[in-house]
C-alpha positions as CSV (number, residue, x, y, z in Angstrom):
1,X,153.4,27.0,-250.6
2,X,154.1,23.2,-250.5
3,X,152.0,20.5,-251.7
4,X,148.5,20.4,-250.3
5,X,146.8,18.0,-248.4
6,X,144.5,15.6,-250.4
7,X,140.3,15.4,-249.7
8,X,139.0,12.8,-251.6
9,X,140.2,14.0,-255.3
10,X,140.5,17.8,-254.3
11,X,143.1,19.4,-252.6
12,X,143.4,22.4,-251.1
13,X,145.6,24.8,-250.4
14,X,144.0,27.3,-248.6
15,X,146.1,30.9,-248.4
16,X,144.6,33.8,-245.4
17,X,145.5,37.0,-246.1
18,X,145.2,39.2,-243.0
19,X,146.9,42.6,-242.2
20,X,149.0,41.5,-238.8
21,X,148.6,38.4,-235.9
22,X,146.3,39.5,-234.4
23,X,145.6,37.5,-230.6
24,X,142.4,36.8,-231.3
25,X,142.8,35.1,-234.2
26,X,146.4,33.1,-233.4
27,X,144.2,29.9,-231.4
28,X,142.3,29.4,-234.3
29,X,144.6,29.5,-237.0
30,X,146.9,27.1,-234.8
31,X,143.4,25.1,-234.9
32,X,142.9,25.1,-238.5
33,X,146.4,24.1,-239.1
34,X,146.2,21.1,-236.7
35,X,142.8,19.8,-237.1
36,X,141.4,20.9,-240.1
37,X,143.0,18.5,-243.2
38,X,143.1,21.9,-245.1
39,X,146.9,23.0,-245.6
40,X,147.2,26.5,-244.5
41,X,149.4,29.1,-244.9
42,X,149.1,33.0,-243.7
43,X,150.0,35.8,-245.8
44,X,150.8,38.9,-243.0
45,X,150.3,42.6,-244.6
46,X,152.7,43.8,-241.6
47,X,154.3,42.0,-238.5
48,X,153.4,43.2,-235.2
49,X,154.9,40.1,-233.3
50,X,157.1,42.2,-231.4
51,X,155.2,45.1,-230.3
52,X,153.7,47.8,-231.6
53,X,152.1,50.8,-230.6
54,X,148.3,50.6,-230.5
55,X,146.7,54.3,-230.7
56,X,143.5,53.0,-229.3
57,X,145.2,52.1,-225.7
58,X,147.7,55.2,-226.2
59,X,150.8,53.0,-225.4
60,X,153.0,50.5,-227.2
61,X,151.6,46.7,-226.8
62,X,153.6,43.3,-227.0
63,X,150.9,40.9,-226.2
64,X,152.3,38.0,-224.0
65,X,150.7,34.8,-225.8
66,X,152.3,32.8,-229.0
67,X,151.3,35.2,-232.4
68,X,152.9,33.6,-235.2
69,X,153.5,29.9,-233.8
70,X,151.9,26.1,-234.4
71,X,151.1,27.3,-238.2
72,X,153.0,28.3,-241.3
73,X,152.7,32.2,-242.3
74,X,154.9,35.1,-243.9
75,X,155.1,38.6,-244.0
76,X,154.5,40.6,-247.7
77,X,157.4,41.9,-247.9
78,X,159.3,37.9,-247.1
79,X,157.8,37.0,-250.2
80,X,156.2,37.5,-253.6
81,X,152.2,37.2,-252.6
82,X,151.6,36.8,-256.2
83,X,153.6,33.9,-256.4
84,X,151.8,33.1,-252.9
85,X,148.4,33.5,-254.1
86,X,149.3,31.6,-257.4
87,X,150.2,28.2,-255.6
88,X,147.2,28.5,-253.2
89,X,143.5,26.7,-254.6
90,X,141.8,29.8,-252.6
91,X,142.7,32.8,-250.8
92,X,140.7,34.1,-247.7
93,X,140.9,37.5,-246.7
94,X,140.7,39.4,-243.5
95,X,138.9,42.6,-244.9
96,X,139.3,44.5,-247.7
97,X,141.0,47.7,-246.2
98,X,143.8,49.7,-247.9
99,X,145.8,49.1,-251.3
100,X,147.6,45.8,-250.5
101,X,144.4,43.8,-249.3
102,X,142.6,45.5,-252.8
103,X,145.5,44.1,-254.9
104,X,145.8,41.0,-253.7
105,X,141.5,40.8,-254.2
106,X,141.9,41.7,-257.6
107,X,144.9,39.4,-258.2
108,X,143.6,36.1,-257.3
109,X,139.7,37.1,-258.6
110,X,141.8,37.8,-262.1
111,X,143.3,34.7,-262.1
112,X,140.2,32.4,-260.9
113,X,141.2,31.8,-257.4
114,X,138.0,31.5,-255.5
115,X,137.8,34.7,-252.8
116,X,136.3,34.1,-249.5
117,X,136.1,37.2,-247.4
118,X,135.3,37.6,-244.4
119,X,134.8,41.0,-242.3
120,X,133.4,43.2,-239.1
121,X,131.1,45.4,-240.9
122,X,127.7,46.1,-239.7
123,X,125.4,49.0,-240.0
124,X,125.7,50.9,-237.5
125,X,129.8,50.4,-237.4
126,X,130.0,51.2,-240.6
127,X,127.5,52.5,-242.7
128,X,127.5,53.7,-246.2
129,X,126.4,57.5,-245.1
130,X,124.2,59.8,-247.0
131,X,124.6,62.2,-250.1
132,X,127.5,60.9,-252.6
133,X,129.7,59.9,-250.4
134,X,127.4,56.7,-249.5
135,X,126.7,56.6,-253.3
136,X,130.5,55.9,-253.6
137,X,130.8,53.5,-250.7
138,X,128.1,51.3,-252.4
139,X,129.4,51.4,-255.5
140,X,132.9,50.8,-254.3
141,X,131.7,47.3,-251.9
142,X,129.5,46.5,-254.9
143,X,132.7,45.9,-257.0
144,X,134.4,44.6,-254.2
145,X,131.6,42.2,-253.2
146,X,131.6,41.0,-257.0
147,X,134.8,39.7,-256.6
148,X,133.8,37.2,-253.7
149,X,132.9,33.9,-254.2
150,X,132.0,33.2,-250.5
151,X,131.6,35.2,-247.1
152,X,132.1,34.2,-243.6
153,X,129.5,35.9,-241.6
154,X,130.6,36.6,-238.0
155,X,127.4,36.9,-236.4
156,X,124.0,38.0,-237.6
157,X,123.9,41.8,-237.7
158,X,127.3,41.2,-240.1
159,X,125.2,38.8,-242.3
160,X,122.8,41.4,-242.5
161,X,124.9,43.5,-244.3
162,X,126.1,41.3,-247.1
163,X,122.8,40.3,-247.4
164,X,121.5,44.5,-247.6
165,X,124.1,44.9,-250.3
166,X,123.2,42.5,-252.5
167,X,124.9,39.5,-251.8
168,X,123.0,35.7,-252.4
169,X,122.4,34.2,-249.2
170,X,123.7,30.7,-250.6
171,X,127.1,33.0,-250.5
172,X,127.2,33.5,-246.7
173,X,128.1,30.7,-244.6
174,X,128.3,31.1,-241.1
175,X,131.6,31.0,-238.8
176,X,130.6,33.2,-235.7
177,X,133.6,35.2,-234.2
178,X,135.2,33.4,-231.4
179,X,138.2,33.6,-229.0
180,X,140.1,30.8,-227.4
181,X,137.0,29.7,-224.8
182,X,139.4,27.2,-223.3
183,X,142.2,29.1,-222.5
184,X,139.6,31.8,-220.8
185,X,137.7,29.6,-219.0
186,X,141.0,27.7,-217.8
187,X,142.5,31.0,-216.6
188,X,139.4,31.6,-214.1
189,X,138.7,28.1,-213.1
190,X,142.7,28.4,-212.0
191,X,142.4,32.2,-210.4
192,X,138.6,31.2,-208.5
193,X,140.6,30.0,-205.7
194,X,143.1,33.2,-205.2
195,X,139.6,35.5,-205.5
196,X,140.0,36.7,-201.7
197,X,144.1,37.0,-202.2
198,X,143.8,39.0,-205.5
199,X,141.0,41.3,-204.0
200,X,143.5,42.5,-201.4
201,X,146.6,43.2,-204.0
202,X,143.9,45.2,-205.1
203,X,142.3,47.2,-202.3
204,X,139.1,45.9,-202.8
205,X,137.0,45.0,-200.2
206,X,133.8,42.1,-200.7
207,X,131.5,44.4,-202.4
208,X,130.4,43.5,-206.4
209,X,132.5,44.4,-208.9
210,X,131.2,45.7,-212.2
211,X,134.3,45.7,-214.9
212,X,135.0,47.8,-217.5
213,X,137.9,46.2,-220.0
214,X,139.1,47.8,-223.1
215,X,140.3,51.2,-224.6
216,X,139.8,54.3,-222.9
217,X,138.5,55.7,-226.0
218,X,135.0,57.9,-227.2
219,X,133.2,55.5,-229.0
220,X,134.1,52.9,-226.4
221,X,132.5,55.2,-224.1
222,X,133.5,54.5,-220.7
223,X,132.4,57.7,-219.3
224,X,128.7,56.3,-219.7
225,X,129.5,53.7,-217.2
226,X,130.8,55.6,-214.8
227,X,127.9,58.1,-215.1
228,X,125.4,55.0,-214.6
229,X,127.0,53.8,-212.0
230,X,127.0,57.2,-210.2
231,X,123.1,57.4,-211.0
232,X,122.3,53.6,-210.1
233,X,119.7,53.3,-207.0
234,X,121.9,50.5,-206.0
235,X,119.4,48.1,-203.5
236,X,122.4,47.3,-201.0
237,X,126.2,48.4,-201.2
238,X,127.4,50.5,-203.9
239,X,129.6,48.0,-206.0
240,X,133.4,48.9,-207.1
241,X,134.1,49.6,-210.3
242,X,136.7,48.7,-212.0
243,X,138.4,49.6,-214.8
244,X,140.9,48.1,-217.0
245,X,143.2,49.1,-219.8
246,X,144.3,52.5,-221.1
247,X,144.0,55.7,-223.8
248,X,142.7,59.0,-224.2
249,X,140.3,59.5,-221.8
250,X,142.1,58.3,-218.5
251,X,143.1,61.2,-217.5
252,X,139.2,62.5,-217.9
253,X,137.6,59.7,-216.3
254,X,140.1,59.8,-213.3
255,X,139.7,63.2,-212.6
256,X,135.6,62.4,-212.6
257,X,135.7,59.0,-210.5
258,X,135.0,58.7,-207.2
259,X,137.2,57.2,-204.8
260,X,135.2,53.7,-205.1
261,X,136.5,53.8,-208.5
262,X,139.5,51.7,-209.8
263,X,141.8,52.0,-212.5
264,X,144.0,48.7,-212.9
265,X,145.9,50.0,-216.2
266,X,146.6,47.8,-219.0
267,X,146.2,44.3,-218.7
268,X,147.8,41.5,-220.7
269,X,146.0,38.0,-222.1
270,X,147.1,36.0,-219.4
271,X,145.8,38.3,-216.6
272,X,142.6,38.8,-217.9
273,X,140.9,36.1,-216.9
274,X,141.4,36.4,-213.1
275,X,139.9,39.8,-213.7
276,X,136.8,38.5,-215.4
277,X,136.7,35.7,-212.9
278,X,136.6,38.8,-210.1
279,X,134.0,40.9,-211.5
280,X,130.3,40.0,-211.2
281,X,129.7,42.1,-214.1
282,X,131.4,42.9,-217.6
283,X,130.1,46.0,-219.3
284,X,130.3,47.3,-223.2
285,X,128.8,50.6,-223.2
286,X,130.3,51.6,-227.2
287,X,128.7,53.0,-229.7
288,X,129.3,51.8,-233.1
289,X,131.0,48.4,-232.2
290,X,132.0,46.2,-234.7
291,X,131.6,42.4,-232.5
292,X,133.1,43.1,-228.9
293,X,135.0,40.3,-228.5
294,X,135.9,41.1,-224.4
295,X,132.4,40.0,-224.2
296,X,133.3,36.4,-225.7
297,X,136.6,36.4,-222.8
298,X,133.8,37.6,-219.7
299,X,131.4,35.1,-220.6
300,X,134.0,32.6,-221.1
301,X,135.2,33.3,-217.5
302,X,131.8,32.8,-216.4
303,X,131.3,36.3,-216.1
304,X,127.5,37.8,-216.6
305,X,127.2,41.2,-219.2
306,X,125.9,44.3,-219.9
307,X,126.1,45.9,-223.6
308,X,124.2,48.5,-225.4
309,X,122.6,47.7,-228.6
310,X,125.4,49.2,-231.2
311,X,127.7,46.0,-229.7
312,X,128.0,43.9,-232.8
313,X,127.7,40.7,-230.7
314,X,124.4,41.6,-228.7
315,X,122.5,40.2,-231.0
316,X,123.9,36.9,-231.2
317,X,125.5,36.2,-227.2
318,X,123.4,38.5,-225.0
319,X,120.1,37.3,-223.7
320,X,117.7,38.4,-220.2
321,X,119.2,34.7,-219.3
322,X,123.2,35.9,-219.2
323,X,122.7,40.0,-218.9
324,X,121.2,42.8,-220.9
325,X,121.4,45.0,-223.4
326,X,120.5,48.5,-223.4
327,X,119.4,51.2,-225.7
328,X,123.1,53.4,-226.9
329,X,123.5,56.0,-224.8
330,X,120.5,56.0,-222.6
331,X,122.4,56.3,-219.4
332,X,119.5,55.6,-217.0
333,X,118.8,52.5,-218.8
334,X,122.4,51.0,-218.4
335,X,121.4,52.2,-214.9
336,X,118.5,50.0,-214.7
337,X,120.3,47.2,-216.1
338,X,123.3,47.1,-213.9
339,X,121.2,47.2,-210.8
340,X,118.8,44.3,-212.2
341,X,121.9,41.9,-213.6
342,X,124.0,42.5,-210.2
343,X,120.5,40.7,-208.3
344,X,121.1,37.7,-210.6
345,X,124.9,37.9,-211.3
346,X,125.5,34.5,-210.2
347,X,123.0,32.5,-212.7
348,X,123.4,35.2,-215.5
349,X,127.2,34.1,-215.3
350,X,126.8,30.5,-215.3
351,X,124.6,30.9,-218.3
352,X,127.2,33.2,-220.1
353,X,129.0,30.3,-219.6
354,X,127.0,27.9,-221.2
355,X,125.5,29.8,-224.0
356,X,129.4,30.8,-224.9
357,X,130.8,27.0,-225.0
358,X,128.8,26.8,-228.5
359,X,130.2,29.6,-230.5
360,X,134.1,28.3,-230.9
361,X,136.7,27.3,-232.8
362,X,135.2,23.8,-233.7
363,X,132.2,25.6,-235.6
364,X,134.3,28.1,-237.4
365,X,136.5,25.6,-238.4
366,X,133.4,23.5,-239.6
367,X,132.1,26.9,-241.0
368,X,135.2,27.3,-243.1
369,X,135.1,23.9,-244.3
370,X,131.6,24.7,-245.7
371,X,132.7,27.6,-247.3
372,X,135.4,26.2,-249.3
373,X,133.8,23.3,-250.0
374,X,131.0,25.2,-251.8
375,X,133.8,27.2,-253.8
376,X,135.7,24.6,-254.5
377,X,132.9,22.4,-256.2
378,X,132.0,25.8,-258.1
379,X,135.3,26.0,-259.3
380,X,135.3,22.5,-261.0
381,X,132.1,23.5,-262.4
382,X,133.9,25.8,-264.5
């Protein structure tokens, strides 16, 4: 790592540590590197740059936006991440999943690097589970946990859990997960005047359109949509639903659709947003969700949204003013919600919109900054 970049008389060299690029996370880091004043570097456990095959969507993926460029990173196996983790002033991880990420942990904890972490878990994503085994999960994230000096909390049910296993609140520091708003909400404002063209590529005719985006997998449960939408006392025209992406359970959920039913296959970054631009409604129906960061993208596009309750980011993005939220697998209830948010698509979108524009990359940059500002002065404490 070369020479850091000096803030008043600290300088910091700030090392992430993450298991691949990942397309969420390329914006920011290109952010962080340009904007920030923190030098930056990425350690990668494993290169997916150029393709890979994703078990989730049943089919290999090479997504078509810039991974690995506008910031400085390497792959383990490029380089010595001792050495790497030795010339850094503190070392940020992604997790703390599977033997290299625990290494490297207990590497730059032995040899006083301060440890920011920052993860998806919440408690009904990931909880510890009963009987011994949840014993050894807690004591396991307890030793973990001890060798953190910071946390970045991506919203407030994953706050929660630090804070239900023990952690200090002056330890969490907020830095909300995000996606590239600008890029999203530039994709639909260009595709909003092609709407009319792109609904006849498609076969659709001017009816709503409630969208579905994501794997075709069990706990993404997209079967539960298209039960509620078959159950839905719709007030006018039943809508079309659409459904983007691939996995398991096409074959299942084809064979059960009806003919006003759509399935659009797999859709890249860049064509997402004419999508979400399309569709008067975005839906999350999973169970045990982590964040749900298609819901960041559809409200970015302007898009309103319905989610049930185990969505990671409900808490935090969805409101009466920009959709609903519904009780995990109460079907007649994401019933019930699709017909009331279709009435009121139009403001519920424009306030997706709005209440979207404030969780970005500016405030998880300025959220990181706090972070290793506060582990920094505790370092020269020491």
């Amino acid at each position: 790592m070369a020479s850091g970049v000096e803030r008043g008389s600290v300088i910091v060299r700030l090392l992430h540590i993450v298991s691949h690029p990942i397309q969420y996370h390329a914006p920011l880091f290109r952010r962080i590197a340009a904007e920030s004043g923190i030098e930056f570097r990425v350690l990668f456990l494993r290169d997916t740059e150029g393709g890979y095959f994703d078990a989730g969507f049943g089919r290999d993926v090479r997504w078509d936006v810039p991974l690995r460029s506008g910031y400085d990173s390497v792959v383990w196996e490029e380089t010595d991440w001792r050495r790497e983790i030795g010339e850094s002033d503190a070392v940020w991880f992604h997790g703390w999943q599977g033997r290299r990420m625990l290494r490297a942990i207990g590497q730059a904890h032995a040899i006083g690097k301060p440890v920011m972490m920052r993860g998806e878990n919440n408690d009904w994503a990931m909880p510890d589970g009963p009987g011994i085994r949840g014993w050894l999960k807690r004591k396991f994230l307890k030793h973990v946990f001890a060798h953190c000096n910071a946390f970045l909390a991506i919203g407030r049910a994953n706050r929660d859990y630090y804070r239900r296993r023990g952690v200090d609140l002056r330890r969490i520091h907020d830095m909300g997960y995000a996606v590239d708003n600008d890029f999203f909400a530039a994709g639909a404002e260009a595709a909003r005047p092609h709407r009319s063209a792109l609904r006849r590529s498609l076969g659709f005719d001017e009816r709503p359109v409630i969208l579905y985006a994501g794997k075709f997998s069990p706990r993404k449960h997209p079967e539960w949509l298209l039960e509620a939408c078959n159950r839905a006392a719709w007030p006018g025209q039943r809508p079309i639903l659409a459904y983007v992406g691939d996995g398991e359970m096409r074959a299942d959920l084809e064979r059960s659709a009806s003919p006003d039913v759509r399935f659009l296959g797999f859709k890249n970054q860049r064509e997402l947003p004419a999508l979400y631009d399309l569709a008067d409604i975005f839906v999350l129906p999973a169970e045990r969700e982590p964040w749900g960061l298609a819901v960041n993208e559809s409200m970015a596009c302007g898009t309103a949204v319905v989610a049930s309750d185990q969505v990671g980011c409900a808490p935090d993005l969805i409101d009466e003013s920009c959709g609903a939220v519904f009780p995990c697998g109460d079907i007649a209830a994401l019933s019930r919600a699709l017909v009331d948010v279709l009435v009121r698509a139009g403001e519920a979108g424009v306030a997706a919109r709005r209440k979207i524009a404030g969780w970005n990359f500016g405030t998880n940059i300025k959220g990181l900054r706090t972070a290793l500002d506060a582990v920094m002065r505790d370092r020269r404490r020491l």
